[in-house]
C-alpha positions in Angstrom: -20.8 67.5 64.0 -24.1 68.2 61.9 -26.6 70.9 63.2 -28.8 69.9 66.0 -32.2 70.0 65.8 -35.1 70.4 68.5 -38.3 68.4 68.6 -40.3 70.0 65.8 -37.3 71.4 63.2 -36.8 70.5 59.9 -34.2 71.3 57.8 -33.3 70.8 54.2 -30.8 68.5 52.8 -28.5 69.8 51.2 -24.7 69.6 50.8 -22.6 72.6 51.8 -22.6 73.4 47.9 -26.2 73.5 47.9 -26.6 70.7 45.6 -29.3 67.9 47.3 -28.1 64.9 49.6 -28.4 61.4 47.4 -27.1 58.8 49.6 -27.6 59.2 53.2 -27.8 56.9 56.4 -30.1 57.2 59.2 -28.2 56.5 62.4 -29.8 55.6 65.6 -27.9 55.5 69.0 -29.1 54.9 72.5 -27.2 53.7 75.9 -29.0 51.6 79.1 -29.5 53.7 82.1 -27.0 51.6 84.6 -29.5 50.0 87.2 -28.6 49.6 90.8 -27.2 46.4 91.8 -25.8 44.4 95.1 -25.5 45.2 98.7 -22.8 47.6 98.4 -25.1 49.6 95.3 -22.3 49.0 92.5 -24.4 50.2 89.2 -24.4 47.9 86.0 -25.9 48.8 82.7 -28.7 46.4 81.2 -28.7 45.5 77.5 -31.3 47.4 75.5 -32.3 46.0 72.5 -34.4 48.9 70.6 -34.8 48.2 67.0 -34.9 51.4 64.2 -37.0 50.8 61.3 -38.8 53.0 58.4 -42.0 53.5 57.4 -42.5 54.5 53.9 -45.7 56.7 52.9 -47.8 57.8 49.8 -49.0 61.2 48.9 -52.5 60.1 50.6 -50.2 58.8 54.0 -50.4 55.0 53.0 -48.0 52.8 54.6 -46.9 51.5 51.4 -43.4 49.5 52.3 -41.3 48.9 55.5 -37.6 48.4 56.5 -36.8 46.8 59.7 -35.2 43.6 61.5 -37.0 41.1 59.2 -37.0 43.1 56.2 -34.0 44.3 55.7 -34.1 45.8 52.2 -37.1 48.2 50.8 -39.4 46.9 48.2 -37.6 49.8 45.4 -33.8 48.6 46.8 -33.3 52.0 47.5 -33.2 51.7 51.6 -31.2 49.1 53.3 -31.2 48.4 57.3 -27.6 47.2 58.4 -28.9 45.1 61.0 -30.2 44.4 64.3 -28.3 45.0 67.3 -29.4 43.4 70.6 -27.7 45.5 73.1 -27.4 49.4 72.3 -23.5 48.4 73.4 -20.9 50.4 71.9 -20.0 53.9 70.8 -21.4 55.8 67.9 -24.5 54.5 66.0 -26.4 51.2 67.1 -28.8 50.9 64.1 -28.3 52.1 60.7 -30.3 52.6 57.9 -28.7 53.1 54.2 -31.4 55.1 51.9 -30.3 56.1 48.4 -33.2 59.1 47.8 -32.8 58.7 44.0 -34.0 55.4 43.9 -37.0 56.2 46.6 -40.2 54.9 44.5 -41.4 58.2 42.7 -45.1 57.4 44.8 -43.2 57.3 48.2 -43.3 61.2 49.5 -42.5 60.7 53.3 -40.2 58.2 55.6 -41.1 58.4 59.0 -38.2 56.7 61.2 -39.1 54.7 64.7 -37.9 52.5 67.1 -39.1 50.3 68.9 -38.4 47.9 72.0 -39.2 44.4 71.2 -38.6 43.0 74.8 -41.0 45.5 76.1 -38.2 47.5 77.9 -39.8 51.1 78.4 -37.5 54.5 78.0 -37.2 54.8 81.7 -34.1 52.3 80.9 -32.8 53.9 78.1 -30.2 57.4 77.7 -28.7 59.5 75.6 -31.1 58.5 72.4 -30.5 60.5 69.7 -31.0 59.9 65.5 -28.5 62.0 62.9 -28.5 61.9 59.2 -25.1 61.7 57.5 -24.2 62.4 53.8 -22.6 59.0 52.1 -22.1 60.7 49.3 -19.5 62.8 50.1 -16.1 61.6 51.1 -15.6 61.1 54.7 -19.5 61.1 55.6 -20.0 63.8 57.3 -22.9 64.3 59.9 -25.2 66.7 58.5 -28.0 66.8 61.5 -28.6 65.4 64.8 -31.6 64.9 67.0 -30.8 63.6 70.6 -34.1 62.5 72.6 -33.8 63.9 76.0 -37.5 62.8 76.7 -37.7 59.2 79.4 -40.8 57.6 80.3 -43.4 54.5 80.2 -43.7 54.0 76.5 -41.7 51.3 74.7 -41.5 52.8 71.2 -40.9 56.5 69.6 -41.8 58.1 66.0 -38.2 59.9 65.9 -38.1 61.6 62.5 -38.7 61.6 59.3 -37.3 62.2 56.3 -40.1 64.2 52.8 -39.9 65.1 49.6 -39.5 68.7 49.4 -39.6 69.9 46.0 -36.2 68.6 43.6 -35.1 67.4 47.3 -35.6 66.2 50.8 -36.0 67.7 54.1 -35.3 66.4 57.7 -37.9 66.9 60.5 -37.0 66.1 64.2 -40.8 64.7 65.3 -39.4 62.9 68.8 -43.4 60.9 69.5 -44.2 58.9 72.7 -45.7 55.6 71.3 -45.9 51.9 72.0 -45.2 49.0 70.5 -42.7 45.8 69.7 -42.6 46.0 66.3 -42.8 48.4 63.0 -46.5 47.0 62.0 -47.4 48.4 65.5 -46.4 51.8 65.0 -47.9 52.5 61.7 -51.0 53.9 63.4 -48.3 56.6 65.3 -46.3 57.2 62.4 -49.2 58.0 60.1 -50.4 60.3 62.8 -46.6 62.4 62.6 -47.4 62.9 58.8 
């Protein structure tokens, strides 16, 4: 288990040798509240269908490439989204992101990470949220931070963290941002605004 971070952390990433991170993946996680059903109140969980996607971001915080549902591979190749799950079913990560930060374009310096509930569904229906980095590049992939959402409400979308350059390296930052929207051209405007 990686170290857990509040809204508003950061931490660097680095390997337990102190050497930078070069391949990690973004995993995102979330379960349906169950909803009361029936006359006798027997509880079922709903599908959720949130979708993760990334935002990458110029030095002057210009949106200048995506990866989500329909674009599943980052203009430089250096991010790759595994693909869409319609559900939020099963244990473990739901969505995942691949990002190799060698191959980041040198003009990218942030990568703000969001998701988003195409069907509209707010948070009120959604639990135990949470987003973790793990390190690909070291045998076994082991988690290296965590951020679990504990926040519900009306919105349909969240900026959840993001990933900057932070001198030979990167650094993690836990943001955890109320915002709404279906997809990630809608939450550019919130994104930019976690910069």
């Amino acid at each position: 288990m990686g170290l857990s971070l509040q809204k508003g952390q950061s931490l660097s990433l680095k390997k337990n040798d102190g050497s930078d991170l070069t391949q990690v993946r973004l995993g995102l996680g979330w379960d349906a509240v169950a909803a009361k059903r029936g006359l006798f109140g027997s509880r079922k969980q709903a599908d959720v269908d949130l979708d993760a996607s990334a935002i990458f971001f110029d030095a002057e915080g210009r949106a200048v490439d995506y990866v989500w549902f329909n674009q599943l591979r980052s203009k430089d190749g250096s991010a790759q989204h595994t693909g869409d799950n319609l559900t939020g079913a099963g244990e473990g990560d739901d969505e995942t992101i691949r990002i190799d930060l060698r191959a980041v374009h040198a003009a990218v310096t942030q990568i703000v990470f969001v998701i988003s509930s195409y069907s509209q569904q707010t948070f009120d229906s959604v639990q135990n949220a949470f987003c973790r980095v793990i390190d690909d590049s070291t045998p076994g992939s082991p988690e290296v931070v965590r951020y679990e959402l504990t926040e519900s409400g009306t919105h349909t979308a969240m900026v959840m963290a993001k990933v900057s350059r932070a001198g030979s390296g990167w650094a993690f930052s836990a943001i955890g941002e109320r915002a709404n929207g279906r997809t990630v051209a809608d939450l550019v405007a919130p994104a930019t605004a976690a910069l």
